[in-house]
C-alpha positions, 0 to 999 in steps of 0.5 A: 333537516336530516333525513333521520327527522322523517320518522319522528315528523311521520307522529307529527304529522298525525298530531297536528291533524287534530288541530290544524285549521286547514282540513285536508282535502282528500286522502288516498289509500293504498294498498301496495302487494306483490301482485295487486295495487288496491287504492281507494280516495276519500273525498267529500262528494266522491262515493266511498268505493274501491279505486278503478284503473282506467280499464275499470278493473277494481284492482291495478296490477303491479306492474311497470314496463317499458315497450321500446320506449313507451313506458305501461302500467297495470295490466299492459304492463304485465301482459307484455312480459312475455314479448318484452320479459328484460322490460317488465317489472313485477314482484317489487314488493320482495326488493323493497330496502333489501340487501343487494345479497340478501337471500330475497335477490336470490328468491327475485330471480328465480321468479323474475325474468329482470336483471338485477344491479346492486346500487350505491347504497347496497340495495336493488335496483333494475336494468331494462334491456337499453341498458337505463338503470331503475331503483326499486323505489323509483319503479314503485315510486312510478306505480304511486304516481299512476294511482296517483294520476288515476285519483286525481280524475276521480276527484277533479283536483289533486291529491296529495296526502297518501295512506299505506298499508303495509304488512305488519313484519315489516322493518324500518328498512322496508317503511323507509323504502315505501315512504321514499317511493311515495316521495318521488312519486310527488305525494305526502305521506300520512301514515303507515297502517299495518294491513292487519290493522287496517282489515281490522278497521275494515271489520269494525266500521259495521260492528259494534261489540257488547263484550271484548272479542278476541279475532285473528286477522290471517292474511295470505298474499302473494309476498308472505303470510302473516296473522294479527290477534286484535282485541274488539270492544265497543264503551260509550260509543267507541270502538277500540282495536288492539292488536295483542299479538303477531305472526308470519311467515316471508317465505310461504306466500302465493308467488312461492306456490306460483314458482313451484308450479312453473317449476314443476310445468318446466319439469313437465316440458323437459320431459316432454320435449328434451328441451330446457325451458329455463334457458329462454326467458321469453318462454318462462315469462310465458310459463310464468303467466300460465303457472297463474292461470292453472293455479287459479283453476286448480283452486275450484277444480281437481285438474286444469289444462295446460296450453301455451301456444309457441311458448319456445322453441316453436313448440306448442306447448300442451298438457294437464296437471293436478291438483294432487300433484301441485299439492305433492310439490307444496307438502313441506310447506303445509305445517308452515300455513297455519303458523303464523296463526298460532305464533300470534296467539302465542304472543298475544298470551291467549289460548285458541279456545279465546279466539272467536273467529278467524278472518280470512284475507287475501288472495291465496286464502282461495287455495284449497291446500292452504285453507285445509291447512288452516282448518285443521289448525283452528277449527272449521267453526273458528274460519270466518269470511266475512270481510272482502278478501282484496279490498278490506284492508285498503278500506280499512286504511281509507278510514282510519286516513279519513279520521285524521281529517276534520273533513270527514265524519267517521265511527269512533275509532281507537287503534292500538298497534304493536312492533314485531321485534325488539328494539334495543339502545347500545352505548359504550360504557365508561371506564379503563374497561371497555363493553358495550350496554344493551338496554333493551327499550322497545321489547317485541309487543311494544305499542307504537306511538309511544317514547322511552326516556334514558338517563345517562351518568356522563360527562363526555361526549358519547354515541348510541346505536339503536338497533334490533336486537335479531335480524328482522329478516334473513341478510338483514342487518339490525343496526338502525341508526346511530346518534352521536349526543355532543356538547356534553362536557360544556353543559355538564359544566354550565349547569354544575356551575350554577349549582346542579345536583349531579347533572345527567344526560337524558335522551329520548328513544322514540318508536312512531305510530307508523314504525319508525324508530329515532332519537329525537332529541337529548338533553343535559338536565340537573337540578339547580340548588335553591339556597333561600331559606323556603329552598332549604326547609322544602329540601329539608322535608325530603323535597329535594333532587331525586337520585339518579341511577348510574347508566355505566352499571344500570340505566334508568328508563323510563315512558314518556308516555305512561311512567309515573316518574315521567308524570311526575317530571311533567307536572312539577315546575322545571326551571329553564336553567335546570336543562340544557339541548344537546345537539343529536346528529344521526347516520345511518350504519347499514341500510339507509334511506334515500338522502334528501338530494337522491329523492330529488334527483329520482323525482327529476327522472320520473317528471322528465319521463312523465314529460316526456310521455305528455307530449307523445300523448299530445302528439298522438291525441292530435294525430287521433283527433285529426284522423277522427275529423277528416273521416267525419269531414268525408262523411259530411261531404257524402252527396248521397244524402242531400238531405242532411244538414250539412248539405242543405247549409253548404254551397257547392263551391264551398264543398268542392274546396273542402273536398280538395282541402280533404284529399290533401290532408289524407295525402300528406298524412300518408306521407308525412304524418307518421314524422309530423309534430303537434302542431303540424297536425293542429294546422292541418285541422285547422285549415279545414276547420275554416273552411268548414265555419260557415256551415257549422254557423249556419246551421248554428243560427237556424237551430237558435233561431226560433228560441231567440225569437220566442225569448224576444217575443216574450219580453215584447208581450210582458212588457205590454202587459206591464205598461197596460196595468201600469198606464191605468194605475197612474190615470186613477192615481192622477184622479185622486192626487196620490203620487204614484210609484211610476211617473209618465216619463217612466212609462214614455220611456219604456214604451218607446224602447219596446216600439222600437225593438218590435219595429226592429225584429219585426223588419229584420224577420220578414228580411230572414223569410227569404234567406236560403238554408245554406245563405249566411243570416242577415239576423243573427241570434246574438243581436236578437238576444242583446236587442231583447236584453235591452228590453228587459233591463229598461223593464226590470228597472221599473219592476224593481223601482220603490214606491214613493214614501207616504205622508206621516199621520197627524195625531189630529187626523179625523177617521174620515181621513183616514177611511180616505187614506185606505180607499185611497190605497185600496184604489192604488192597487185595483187592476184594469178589471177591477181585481185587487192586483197589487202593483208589485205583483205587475212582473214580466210573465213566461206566458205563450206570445200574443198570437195577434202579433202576426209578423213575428208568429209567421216568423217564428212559423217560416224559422220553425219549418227550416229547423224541422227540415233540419 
């Protein structure tokens, strides 16, 4: 299948989730920025919450890197920018399906201390300093599978399918980018959902809403800023989400007000030191993570120290900064804060005066300038901050990937999200004069999900570019993918041979609920004359062929979904002969995805990286876990505690070649441990392990002791109890000729299975009295337990052993019969005092152990001293 059916198969996959019958198991979320990774697990029985990294932080930094050859995520991975600054990848989010000169490569690498390479398919890819050569996608890809890694703890099993959030503006470029990175990391994705959208969830989920309220979702990350008008309204129990209008802006983000100020810091140290920082990597790696840090405290404070020890040049770097003078650096950009939002409003059609609040979300809405800015632009009463500022749109995503499985019980609701840009159709038309047709099919406001039918006037073979009609960003292209429709001419022919009425061409133009644009199919269509008599008379009252409008002048387009012609296609009878497939071959004239085999060839590499890393993991567990045992070992032979268990179960000849076996193994893991395998350290352990089994299996034995006794005195008492109830409910039944549920045999039987275990444990007990604390057992709890489940059984035989069945009653019976019959019954179930104890009821106890049972009690009292000695 060709890598274009991706995006057609991404709605299908939302379809069939409906009525598949196998539910998913679980779902995972993510929402992937420039700075952050938020990620949340749905699973039945796993609390709903955000996902913790494996420092327990709610949020994951975005961040791979490599120290020598150990490869680090989050905030590891971060942290060793500055030592490692050729190593460490961050701010991948701005390379996603970018042109390798593309004005975003330039904006990188002002921010970046990475070098970047242009690859085969003239997007990014990255080079660690050993010369190895990464794509964007599989550097992400690397982060999916992390979080990937840390859901599959959190839920015991693994976690396949996969929701993301990504930013409204977002080209087919970049979620072709984000689908292929999600593939290689081994997981399945579900759906993309615009963060905008996914807040949008994430406010709703708590809220109901008696009349439509119009919100601006404003989001302000670290890659970009961007702002989404959606429409709430609650009717007979559901809650729909239409997202009317959108906006934003790639260039406003937090990482810009990051780069400004490190540049103005950099300025600042040139002027201080006469030296320029820019030259040294490490020292702006240093600068960059310092330029964070101030920003973050000039958002709550007026001014903010500056101090990076050794930051270049062995210069201890150390000053004070402003936040008048930062917001000096980013004047130019304050009249571009607030207008994504009024670009929103504007496409939404609405007025300000409509909007009932405006939601803020993401980090950088914690910058005083940028939310000055925006209250100037709508309002202070209109701000609202009523959603979590880090994880409502990760969420948000979590439950709208949660309401495509039947596994989960969820609010009612319906989201309705719309493309940013417009999307045409071009195709050339025919005739001596070559031009091209733009057919304008998706305008920028279209809902997604939805499918456009064109209808061409042709009899040749032809192609179609669908494509934007502007660039969606600056050193994009527009074109998206182009479609050669072929085998026109001969069903053109086939169904004007069977007597079609000018038959057309009619492709599907297809816009997916997650963004993706394609042509699935294309099909030759003409209606085939009916010459019978009821045919003609049906033409004759105006039944006949609909007309066609020529697609060289003018095409015919029309909703699959919602166009009243297209209903009425769908609901009368088409016969098969009247359409005929065309074969739709796709390629992709600009940025295309990742074919089939590159995906494979990059999950190659991260398996074999991933492998790689599990058996150093092995490897230093097993050096860990040896080093952790041979100090334990140490402390256990520590005679200065002769009072310790370990001591009292142990012989002095064992200890001494534990001892020796002990200071050989530091030896040569002093010497050789550093070069040793796995296995190596394994042996070692094991080695001293045997020496160390007999006491472990001694204290073992006397710390079961007392309860495998107890357990066997129990069985003992109960099944004494039994037989005494038993032996005298069969002597009366004897007297009175009734047959009884037990027979003598039974009871024989049991008796002696129980006098041969009590002979049994009570000469095996006397024998432990005089076994030494660090003497092997002669009794061993294990043939105690089985002994005793021997008991037990031969009893619960009898226990669950029917009653004969009784007699039938004659019609003739007298009533003194009967009176005999239930004294007869009644006497059956009499106990030894006389009680009314049915023999059902005659069932082994938990009661305390006779305590005229003297051998056993003083057993149990001799093992009980030796465990409280313990």
């Amino acid at each position: 299948m060709h890598r274009f059916h991706r995006h057609l198969s991404v709605l299908l996959v939302l379809c069939l989730a409906f009525v598949t019958r196998e539910a998913l198991a679980s779902v995972l979320a993510i929402d992937y920025g420039a700075d952050w990774i938020k990620a949340s697990l749905m699973k039945p029985g796993v609390p709903f919450d955000v996902l913790l990294n494996k420092d327990s932080k709610r949020k994951i930094q975005s961040s791979v890197a490599w120290k020598n050859d150990d490869r680090l995520f989050a905030s590891d991975a971060a942290n060793i920018a500055t030592r490692f600054p050729t190593d460490s990848f961050s701010s991948l989010k701005f390379l996603q399906a970018v042109p390798y000169d593309a004005d975003a490569v330039s904006f990188y690498a002002n921010v970046s201390t990475a070098e970047t390479v242009e690859t085969a398919r003239h997007t990014v890819a990255l080079v660690r300093k050993d010369g190895t050569v990464w794509s964007v996608e599989e550097l992400i890809g690397m982060q999916f599978s992390y979080v990937k890694e840390l859901a599959e703890s959190l839920a015991g099993e693994k976690v396949t399918d996969v929701i993301v959030a990504v930013p409204s503006f977002y080209s087919q470029f970049e979620r072709d980018a984000v689908a292929d990175a999600i593939e290689i990391a081994g997981l399945r994705l579900l759906a993309l959902i615009n963060d905008g959208t996914a807040v949008a969830v994430n406010y709703a989920m708590t809220r109901t809403f008696a009349k439509p309220e119009y919100h601006v979702v404003y989001d302000a990350g670290a890659s970009a800023i961007r702002a989404s008008v959606v429409e709430f309204a609650t009717e007979k129990g559901a809650t729909s989400i239409i997202v009317k209008g959108v906006g934003h802006d790639r260039s406003t983000g937090g990482t810009e007000l990051d780069r400004r100020l490190r540049d103005l810091l950099a300025e600042d140290f040139k002027t201080k030191y006469g030296k320029d920082i820019r030259t040294d990597k490490r020292g702006m790696a240093r600068l960059w993570k310092e330029a964070g840090r101030v920003k973050a405290i000039l958002s709550a404070n007026t001014e903010s120290r500056v101090t990076v020890e050794s930051i270049a040049f062995d210069i201890d770097y150390k000053s004070r900064i402003t936040r008048a003078a930062f917001e000096e650096a980013c004047k130019d950009l304050h009249s571009r804060f607030a207008q994504p939002v009024l670009d929103a409003i504007a496409h939404s059609g609405l007025t300000l005066e409509q909007i009932n609040s405006v939601i803020l979300f993401g980090g950088s809405t914690r910058t005083p300038m940028i939310q000055s800015a925006l209250r100037a632009a709508v309002g202070d009463n209109k701000v609202a901050t009523n959603v979590n500022a880090d994880e409502a749109a990760v969420l948000g995503a979590a439950l709208h990937g949660a309401s495509l499985s039947r596994q989960f019980k969820t609010k009612d609701i319906k989201i309705s999200d719309i493309t940013p840009y417009d999307v045409q159709v071009s195709y050339q038309a025919e005739g001596a004069k070559p031009r091209t047709i733009n057919t304008l099919v998706f305008p920028a406001g279209s809902k997604v999900g939805t499918k456009k039918t064109l209808t061409f006037k042709r009899k040749e073979d032809f192609k179609v570019t669908m494509a934007y009609k502007t660039p969606p960003a600056p050193g994009f292209p527009t074109d998206l993918l182009e479609v050669d429709i072929t085998g026109v001419a001969e069903a053109i022919a086939n169904l004007t041979e069977r007597g079609a009425v000018d038959p057309v061409v009619k492709a599907t133009i297809s816009l997916s609920e997650s963004g993706f644009g394609s042509v699935p199919e294309a099909v030759a269509y003409g209606e085939i004359k009916d010459e019978s008599i009821a045919g003609k008379l049906k033409n004759l009252f105006g039944k006949g062929s609909s007309s066609e409008v020529s697609a060289e002048e003018t095409e015919s387009v029309s909703d699959a979904q919602a166009s009243p012609s297209a209903s009425a296609e769908k609901k009368k009878e088409t016969k098969k002969e009247d359409t005929i497939k065309l074969t739709v071959t796709p390629r992709f004239p600009s940025i295309a995805p990742m074919t089939v085999e590159e995906k494979r060839t990059a999950r190659d590499r991260l398996r074999a990286v991933d492998a790689e890393e599990a058996v150093k993991r092995r490897r230093e567990d097993a050096r860990n876990s040896l080093e952790a045992y041979l100090y334990r070992v140490r402390d256990l032979l520590d005679e200065s505690s002769p009072d310790a268990p370990f001591m009292k179960c142990s012989q002095q000849p064992e200890r001494e070649k534990m001892r020796e076996k002990l200071e050989e193994t530091f030896a040569w893991l002093n010497s050789e441990g550093e070069d040793a395998d796995t296995a190596q350290y394994l042996d070692k352990r094991t080695a001293l392990e045997i020496l160390e089994k007999p006491v472990v299996h001694r204290y073992t034995e006397i710390e079961e002791f007392p309860r495998a006794l107890n357990n066997s005195q129990m069985w003992n008492w109960s099944t004494r109890m039994f037989l005494t109830e038993a032996k005298q409910n069969l002597t009366q039944e004897q007297k009175e000729g009734v047959q009884g549920r037990f027979t003598q045999d039974d009871l024989d039987g049991l008796e002696k299975t129980l006098k041969e275990h009590e002979s049994w444990l009570n000469e095996w007990v006397e024998k432990q009295k005089s076994v030494k604390m660090n003497e092997d057992p002669v009794i061993l709890t294990s043939e105690m337990k089985a002994r005793a489940k021997t008991l037990e059984n031969h009893l619960q035989r009898l226990v669950r052993k029917r009653a004969p069945k009784k007699p039938k009653t004659t019609t003739t019976t007298t009533s003194s019969t009967t009176s005999t019959a239930a004294a007869e019954t009644e006497t059956a179930s009499a106990g030894a005092d006389g009680s009314q104890v049915p023999v059902d009821d005659a069932r082994p106890t938990t009661s305390s152990p006779d305590p005229s049972s003297t051998t056993s009690a003083d057993g149990a009292s001799e093992t009980k001293s030796k465990h409280d000695e313990l």
